[in-house]
C-alpha positions as CSV (number, residue, x, y, z in Angstrom):
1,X,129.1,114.0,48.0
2,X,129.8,116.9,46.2
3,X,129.2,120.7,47.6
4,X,126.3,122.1,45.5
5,X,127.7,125.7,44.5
6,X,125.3,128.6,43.7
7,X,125.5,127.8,39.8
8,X,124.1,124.6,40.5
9,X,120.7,125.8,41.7
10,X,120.8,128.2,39.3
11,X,121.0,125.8,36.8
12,X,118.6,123.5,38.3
13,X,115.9,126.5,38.3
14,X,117.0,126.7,34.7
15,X,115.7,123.0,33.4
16,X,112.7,123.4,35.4
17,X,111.8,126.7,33.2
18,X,112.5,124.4,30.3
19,X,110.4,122.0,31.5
20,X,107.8,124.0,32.6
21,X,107.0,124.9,28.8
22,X,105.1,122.6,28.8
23,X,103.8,121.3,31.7
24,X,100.9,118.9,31.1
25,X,103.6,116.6,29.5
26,X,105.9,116.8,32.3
27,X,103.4,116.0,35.3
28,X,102.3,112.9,32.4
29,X,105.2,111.4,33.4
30,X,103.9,111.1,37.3
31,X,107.0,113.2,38.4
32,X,107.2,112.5,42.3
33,X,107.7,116.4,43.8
34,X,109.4,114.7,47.0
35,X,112.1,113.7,44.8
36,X,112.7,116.6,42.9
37,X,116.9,117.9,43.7
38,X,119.5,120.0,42.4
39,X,122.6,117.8,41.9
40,X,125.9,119.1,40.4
41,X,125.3,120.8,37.4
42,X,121.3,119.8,37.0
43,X,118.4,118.4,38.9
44,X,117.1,115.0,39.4
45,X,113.6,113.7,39.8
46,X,111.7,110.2,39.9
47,X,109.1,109.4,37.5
48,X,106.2,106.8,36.9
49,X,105.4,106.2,33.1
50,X,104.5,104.3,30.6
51,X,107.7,102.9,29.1
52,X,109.9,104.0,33.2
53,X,109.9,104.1,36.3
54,X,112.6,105.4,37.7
55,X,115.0,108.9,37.9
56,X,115.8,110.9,35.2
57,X,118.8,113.2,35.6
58,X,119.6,116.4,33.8
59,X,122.9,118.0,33.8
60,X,124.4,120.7,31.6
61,X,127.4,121.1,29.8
62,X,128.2,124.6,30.1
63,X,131.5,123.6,27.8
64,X,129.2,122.5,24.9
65,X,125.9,124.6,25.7
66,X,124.2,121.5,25.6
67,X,122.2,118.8,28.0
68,X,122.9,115.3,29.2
69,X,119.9,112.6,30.2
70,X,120.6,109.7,32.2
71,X,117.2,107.4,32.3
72,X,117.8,105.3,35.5
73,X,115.1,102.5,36.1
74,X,114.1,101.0,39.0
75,X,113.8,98.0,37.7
76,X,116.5,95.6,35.8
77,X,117.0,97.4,32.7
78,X,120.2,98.7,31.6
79,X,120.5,102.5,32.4
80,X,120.7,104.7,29.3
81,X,122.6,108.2,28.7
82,X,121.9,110.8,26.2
83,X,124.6,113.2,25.3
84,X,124.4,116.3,23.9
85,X,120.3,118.1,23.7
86,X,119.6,121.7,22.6
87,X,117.2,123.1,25.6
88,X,114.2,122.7,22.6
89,X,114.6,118.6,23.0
90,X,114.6,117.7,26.4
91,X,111.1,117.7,27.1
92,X,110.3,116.0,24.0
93,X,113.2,113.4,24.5
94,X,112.4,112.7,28.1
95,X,108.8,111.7,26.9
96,X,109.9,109.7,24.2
97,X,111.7,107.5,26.9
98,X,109.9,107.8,29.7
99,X,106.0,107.9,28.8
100,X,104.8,107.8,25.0
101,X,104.6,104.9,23.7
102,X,103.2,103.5,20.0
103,X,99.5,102.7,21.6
104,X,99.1,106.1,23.9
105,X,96.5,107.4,23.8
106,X,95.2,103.7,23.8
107,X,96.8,103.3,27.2
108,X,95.5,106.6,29.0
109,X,92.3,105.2,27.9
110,X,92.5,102.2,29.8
111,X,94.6,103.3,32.6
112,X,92.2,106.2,33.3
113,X,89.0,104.7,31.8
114,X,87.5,104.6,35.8
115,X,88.2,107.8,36.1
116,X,86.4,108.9,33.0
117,X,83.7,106.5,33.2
118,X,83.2,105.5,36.9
């Protein structure tokens, strides 16, 4: 396992800013906060959505300026790598794969229907 450096976290701290823009969509995608870590170069962090479960891992290039996704389900399907995101497209991206899907607001409706209407 690699030593995490000083960069790393400060990196890590970085994303979360990023995602923090905008919030509500983050915590839609049922983000555990036990398995939120800085790894080399990024964070990590489990989610529960829609379309995944399973970790999504941020890492920068600091060559390029840009960010890397890995989507990393828990179940069998294949895990899927994006290269190359401006800081303005990882929030959107990372929903796009992990939560909304064609019918969503269809399925918050259903999925939270007993909390709405008990």
């Amino acid at each position: 396992m690699e030593q995490l450096e000083e960069f790393d976290y400060g990196i890590a701290e970085y994303i979360w800013k990023i995602l923090k823009t905008q919030q509500q969509v983050v915590w839609s995608w049922g983000v555990d906060p036990d398995t939120v870590m800085t790894i080399k170069n990024g964070t990590q962090f489990h989610v529960q959505g829609f379309l995944m479960t399973g970790t999504v891992k941020i890492t920068y290039d600091e060559g390029m300026d840009l960010f890397d996704l890995d989507f990393l389900p828990d179940d069998d399907k294949p895990r899927k790598a994006i290269l190359g995101l401006y800081l303005d497209q990882l929030v959107s991206v990372i929903d796009e794969h992990v939560e909304h899907c064609e019918n969503y607001e269809e399925r918050v409706n259903e999925e939270y229907s007993i909390i709405v209407n008990p």
